[in-house]
DRENDO-1510 file (C-alpha; in Angstrom, 1 decimal, always signed):
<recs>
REC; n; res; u; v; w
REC; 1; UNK; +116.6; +42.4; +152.1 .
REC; 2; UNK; +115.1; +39.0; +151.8 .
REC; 3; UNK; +116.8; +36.1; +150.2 .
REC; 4; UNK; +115.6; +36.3; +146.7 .
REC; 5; UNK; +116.1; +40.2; +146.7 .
REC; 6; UNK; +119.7; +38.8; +147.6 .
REC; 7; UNK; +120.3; +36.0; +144.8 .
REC; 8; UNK; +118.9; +38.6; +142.1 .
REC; 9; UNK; +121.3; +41.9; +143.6 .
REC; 10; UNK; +124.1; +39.3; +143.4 .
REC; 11; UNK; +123.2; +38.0; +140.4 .
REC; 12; UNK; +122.8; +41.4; +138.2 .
REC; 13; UNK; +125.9; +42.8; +140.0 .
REC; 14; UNK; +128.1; +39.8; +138.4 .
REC; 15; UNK; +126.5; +40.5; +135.0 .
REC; 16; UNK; +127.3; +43.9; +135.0 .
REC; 17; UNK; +131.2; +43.5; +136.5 .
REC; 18; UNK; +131.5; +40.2; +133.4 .
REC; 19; UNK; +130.0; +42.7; +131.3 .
REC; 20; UNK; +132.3; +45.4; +131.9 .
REC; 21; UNK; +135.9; +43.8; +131.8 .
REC; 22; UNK; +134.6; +41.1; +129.2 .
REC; 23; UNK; +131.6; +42.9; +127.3 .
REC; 24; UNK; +131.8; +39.9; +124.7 .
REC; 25; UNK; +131.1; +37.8; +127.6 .
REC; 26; UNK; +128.0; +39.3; +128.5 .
REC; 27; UNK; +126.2; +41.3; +125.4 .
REC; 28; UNK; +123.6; +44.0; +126.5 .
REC; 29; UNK; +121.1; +43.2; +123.7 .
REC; 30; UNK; +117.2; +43.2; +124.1 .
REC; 31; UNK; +116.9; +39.6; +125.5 .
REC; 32; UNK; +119.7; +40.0; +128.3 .
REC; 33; UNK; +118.0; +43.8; +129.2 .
REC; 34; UNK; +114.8; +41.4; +129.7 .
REC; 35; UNK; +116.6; +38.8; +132.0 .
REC; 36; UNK; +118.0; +41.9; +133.7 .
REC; 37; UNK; +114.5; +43.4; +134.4 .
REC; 38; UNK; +113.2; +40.0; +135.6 .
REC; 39; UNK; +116.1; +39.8; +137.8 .
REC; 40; UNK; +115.5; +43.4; +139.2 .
REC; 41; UNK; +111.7; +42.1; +140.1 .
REC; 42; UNK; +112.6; +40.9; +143.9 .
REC; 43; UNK; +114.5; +44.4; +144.5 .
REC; 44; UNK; +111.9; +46.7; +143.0 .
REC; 45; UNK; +108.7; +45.2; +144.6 .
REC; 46; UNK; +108.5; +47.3; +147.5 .
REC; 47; UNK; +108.9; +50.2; +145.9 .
REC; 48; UNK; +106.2; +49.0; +143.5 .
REC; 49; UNK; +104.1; +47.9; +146.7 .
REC; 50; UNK; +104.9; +51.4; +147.8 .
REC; 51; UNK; +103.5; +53.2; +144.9 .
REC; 52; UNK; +100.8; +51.2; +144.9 .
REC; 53; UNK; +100.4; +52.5; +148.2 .
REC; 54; UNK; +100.8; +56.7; +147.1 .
REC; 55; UNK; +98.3; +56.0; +144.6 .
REC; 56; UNK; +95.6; +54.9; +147.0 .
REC; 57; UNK; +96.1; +57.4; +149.0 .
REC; 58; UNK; +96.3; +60.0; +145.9 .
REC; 59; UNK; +92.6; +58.6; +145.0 .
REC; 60; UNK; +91.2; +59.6; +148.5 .
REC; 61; UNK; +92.9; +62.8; +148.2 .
REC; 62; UNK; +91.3; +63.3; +145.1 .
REC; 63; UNK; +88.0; +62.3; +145.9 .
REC; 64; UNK; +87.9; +64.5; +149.2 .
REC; 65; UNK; +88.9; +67.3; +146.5 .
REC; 66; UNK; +85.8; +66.6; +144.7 .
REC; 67; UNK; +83.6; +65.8; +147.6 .
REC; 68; UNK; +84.3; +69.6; +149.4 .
REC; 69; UNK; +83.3; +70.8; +146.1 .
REC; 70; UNK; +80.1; +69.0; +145.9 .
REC; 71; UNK; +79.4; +70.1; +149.8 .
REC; 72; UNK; +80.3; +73.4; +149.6 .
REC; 73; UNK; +77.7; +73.8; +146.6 .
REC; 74; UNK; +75.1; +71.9; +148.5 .
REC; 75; UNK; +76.0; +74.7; +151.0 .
REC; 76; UNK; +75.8; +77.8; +148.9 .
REC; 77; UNK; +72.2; +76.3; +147.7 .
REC; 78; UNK; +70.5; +76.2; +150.8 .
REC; 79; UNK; +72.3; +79.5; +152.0 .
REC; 80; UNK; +70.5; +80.9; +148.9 .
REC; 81; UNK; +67.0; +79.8; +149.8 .
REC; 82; UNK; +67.5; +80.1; +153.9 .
REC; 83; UNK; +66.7; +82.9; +155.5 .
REC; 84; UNK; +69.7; +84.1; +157.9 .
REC; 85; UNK; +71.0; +80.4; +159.5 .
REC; 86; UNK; +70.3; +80.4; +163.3 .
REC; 87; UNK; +73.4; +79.0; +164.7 .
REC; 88; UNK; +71.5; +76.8; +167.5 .
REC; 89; UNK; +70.0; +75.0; +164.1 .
REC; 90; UNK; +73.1; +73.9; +162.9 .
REC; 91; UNK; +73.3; +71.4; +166.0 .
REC; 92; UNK; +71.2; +68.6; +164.2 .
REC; 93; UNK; +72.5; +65.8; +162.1 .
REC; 94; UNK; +70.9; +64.1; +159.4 .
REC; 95; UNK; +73.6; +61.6; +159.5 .
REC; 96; UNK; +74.8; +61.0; +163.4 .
REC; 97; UNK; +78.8; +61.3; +163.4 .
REC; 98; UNK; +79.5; +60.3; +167.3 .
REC; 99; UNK; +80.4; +56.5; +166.5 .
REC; 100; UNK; +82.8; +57.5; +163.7 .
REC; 101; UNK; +84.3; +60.0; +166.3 .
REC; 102; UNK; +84.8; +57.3; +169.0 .
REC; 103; UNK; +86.0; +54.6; +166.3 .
REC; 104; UNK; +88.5; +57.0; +164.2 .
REC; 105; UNK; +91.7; +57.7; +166.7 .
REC; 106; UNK; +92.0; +53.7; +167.2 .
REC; 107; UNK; +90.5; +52.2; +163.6 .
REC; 108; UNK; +90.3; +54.7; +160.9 .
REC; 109; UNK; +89.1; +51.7; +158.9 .
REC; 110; UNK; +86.3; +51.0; +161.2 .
REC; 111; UNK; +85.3; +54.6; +161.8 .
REC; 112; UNK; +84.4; +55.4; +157.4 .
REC; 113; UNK; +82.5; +51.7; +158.1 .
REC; 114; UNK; +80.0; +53.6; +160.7 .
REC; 115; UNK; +79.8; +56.6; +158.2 .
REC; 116; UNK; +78.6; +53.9; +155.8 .
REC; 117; UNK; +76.3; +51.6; +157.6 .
REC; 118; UNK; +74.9; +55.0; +159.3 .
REC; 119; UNK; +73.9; +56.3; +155.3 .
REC; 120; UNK; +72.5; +53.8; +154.3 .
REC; 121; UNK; +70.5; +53.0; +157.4 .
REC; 122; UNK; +68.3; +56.5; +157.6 .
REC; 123; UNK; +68.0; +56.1; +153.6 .
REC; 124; UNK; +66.8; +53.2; +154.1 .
REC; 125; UNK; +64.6; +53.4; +157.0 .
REC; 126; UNK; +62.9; +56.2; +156.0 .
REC; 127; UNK; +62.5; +55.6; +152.3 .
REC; 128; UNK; +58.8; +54.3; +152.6 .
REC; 129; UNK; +57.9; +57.4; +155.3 .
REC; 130; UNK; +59.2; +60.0; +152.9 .
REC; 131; UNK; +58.1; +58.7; +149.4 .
REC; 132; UNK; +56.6; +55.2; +149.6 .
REC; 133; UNK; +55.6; +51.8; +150.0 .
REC; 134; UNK; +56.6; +51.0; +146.5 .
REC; 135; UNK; +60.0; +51.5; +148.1 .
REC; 136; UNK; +60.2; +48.7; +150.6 .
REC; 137; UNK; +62.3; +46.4; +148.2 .
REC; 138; UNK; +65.8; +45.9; +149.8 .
REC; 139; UNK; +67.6; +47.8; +147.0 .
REC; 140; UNK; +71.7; +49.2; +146.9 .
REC; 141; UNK; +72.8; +52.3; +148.2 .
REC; 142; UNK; +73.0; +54.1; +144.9 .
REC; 143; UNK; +69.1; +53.1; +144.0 .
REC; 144; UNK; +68.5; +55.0; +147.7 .
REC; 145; UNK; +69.8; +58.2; +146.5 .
REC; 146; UNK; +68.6; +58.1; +143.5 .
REC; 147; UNK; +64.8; +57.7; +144.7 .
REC; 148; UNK; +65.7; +60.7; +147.0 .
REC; 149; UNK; +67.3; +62.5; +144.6 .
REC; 150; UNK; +63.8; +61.9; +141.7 .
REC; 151; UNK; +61.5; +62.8; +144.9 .
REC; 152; UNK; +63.2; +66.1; +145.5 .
REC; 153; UNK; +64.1; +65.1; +148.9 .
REC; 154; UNK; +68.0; +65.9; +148.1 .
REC; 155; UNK; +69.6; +68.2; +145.5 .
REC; 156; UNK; +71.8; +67.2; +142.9 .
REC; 157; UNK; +74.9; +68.1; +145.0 .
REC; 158; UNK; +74.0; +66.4; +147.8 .
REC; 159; UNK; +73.3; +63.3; +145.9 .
REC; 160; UNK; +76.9; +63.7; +144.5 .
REC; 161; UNK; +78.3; +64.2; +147.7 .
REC; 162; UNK; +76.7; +61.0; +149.1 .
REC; 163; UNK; +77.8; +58.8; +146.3 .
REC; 164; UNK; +81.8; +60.5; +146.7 .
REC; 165; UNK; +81.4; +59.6; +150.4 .
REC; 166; UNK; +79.9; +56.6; +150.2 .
REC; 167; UNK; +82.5; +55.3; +147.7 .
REC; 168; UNK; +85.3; +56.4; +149.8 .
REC; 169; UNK; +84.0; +54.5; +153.0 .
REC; 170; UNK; +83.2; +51.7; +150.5 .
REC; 171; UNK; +87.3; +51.8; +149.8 .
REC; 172; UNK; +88.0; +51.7; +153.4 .
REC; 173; UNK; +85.8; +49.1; +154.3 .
REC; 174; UNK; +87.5; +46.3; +151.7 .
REC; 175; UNK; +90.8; +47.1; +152.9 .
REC; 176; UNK; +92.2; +50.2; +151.3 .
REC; 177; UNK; +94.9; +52.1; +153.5 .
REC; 178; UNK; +93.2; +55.2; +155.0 .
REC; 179; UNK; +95.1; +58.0; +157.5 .
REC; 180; UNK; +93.4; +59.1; +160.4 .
REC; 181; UNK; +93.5; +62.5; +158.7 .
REC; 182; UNK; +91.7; +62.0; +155.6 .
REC; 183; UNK; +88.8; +60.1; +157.8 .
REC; 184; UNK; +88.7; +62.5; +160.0 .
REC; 185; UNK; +88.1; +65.1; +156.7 .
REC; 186; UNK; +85.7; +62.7; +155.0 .
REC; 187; UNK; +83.7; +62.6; +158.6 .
REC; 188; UNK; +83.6; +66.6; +158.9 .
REC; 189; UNK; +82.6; +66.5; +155.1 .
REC; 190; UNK; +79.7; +64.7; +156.0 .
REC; 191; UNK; +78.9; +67.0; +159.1 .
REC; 192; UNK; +79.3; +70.0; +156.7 .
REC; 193; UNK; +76.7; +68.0; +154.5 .
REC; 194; UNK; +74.4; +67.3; +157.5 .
REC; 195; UNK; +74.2; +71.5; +157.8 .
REC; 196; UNK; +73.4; +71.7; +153.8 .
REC; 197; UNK; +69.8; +70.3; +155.0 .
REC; 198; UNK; +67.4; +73.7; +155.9 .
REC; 199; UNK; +65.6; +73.2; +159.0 .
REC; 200; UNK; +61.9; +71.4; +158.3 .
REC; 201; UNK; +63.9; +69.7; +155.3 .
REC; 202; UNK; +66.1; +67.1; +156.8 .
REC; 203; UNK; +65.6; +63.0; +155.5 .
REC; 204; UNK; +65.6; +62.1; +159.1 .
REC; 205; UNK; +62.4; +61.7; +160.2 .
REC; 206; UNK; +63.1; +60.9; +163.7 .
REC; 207; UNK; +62.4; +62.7; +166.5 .
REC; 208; UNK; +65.1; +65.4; +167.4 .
REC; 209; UNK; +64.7; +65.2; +171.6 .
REC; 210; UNK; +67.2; +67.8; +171.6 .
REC; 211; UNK; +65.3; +70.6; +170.0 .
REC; 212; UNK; +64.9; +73.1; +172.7 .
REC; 213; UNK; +69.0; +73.5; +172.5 .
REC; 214; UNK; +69.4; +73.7; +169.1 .
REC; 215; UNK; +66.2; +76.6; +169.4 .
REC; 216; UNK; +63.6; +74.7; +167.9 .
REC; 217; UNK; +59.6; +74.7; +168.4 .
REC; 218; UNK; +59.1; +70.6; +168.7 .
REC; 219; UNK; +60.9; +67.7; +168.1 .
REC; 220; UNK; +59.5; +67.9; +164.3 .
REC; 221; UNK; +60.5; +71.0; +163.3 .
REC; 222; UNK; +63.9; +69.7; +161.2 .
REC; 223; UNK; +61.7; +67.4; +159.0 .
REC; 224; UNK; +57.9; +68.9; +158.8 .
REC; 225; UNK; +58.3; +70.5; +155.5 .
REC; 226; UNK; +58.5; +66.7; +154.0 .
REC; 227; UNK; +55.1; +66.3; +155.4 .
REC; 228; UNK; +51.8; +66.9; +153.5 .
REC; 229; UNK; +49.9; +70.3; +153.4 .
REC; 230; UNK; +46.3; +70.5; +153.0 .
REC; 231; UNK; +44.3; +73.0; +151.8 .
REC; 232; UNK; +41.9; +72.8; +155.1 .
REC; 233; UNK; +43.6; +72.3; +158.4 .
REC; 234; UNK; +43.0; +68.6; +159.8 .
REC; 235; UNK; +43.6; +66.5; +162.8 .
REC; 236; UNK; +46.7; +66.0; +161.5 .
REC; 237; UNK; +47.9; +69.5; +161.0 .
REC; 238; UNK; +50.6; +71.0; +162.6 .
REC; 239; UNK; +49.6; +74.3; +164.4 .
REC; 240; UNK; +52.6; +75.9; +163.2 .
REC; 241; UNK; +53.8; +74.8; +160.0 .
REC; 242; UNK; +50.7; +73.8; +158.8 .
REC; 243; UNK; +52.2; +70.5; +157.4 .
REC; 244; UNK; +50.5; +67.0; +158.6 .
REC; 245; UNK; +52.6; +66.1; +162.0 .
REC; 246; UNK; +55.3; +63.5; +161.6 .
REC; 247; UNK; +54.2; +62.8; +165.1 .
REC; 248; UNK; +50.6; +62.1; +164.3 .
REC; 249; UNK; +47.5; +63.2; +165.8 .
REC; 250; UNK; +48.5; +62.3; +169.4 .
REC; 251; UNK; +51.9; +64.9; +168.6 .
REC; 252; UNK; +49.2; +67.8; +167.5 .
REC; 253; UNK; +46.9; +67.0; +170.4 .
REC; 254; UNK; +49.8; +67.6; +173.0 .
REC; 255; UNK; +51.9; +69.9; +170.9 .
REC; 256; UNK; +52.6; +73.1; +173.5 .
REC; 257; UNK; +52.1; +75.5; +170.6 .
REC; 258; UNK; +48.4; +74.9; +171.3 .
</recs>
């Protein structure tokens, strides 16, 4: 114990001994309870610190709760729509997870900080190729989602799940006490989401060079069904899918399909 948490143990110890041989010495009345309880401040505040701490860490349990929930519908949706999952397809990520693997055995912290900064880069990088230029306002995270969410991109339980993530890395970034545990779950949370996007459907509109191992035609495949459709084939069209070719003509010209 510190000095104060000293003065104020020695301090109510002697009331309580002059109350108890001389109780008309010392008078346990509502005013000398409150002196009591403003003594006992120095020797209760790390256990209040402590609680605060349990209570933190209560939230992100919670909100993991919440977030599985929120991926394992987003999961059952596309399962229900998706013809039988390949599992070479379940090798691409929407949202990349290798940094906040490296970063989360030495800075917990620092890893949910790379989940976040890599969310909001892809939503915001490819807002104006997937809806459009009325989009290239810098706007918040939320307003990202939201666009996605009112351009069908994303379904309603992915949107949740990205706003329950988001939050949680938000948390972690100003400071709040995170395990290595419960980033390590909110990281594979937002792997499981990564799988909730079908193949043709994912918001990442980069090419995928690694297509041939995950058993895909071209490095398009995972996002093409974003793409227009017209009625008569173009230059544009894919000879596949049909769909214009995120790629662009020079992508259709030497696609190996042809």
């Amino acid at each position: 114990m510190n000095i104060m948490q000293w003065i104020s143990f020695t301090v109510i110890l002697i009331l309580l001994i002059t109350h108890g041989f001389w109780p008309t010495s010392f008078i346990l009345d509502k005013y000398s309870m409150g002196l009591l309880f403003l003594l006992a401040i120095p020797l209760l505040f790390p256990f209040l610190k402590k609680a605060k701490w349990f209570g933190a860490e209560f939230e992100f349990k919670d909100a993991i709760e919440e977030t599985k929930k929120l991926v394992e519908a987003s999961e059952k949706q596309v399962s229900e729509i998706s013809e039988k999952p390949d599992a070479k397809t379940n090798f691409f990520e929407t949202f990349r997870t290798q940094t906040a693997r490296e970063l989360v055995d030495k800075d917990p912290n620092l890893s949910l900080a790379a989940i976040r900064i890599e969310i909001e880069k892809l939503l915001s990088n490819n807002i104006t190729t997937l809806i459009s230029d009325k989009a290239l306002k810098q706007k918040s995270l939320r307003q990202y989602i939201k666009w996605y969410l009112e351009e069908g991109l994303i379904n309603n339980s992915q949107a949740d799940a990205l706003i329950t993530i988001t939050n949680m890395c938000n948390k972690a970034v100003h400071g709040a006490s995170v395990t290595r545990d419960e980033a390590e779950e909110i990281i594979e949370l937002t792997e499981r989401l990564n799988i909730s996007f079908s193949i043709g459907y994912s918001i990442n509109t980069k090419p995928n060079l690694e297509y041939k191992n995950q058993g895909l035609s071209c490095e398009w495949q995972h996002c093409v069904e974003h793409f227009p459709i017209t009625e008569e084939r173009t230059n544009l069209s894919c000879p596949v899918f049909g769909h214009n070719c995120p790629g662009g003509i020079d992508a259709v010209k030497n696609c190996k399909v042809n």
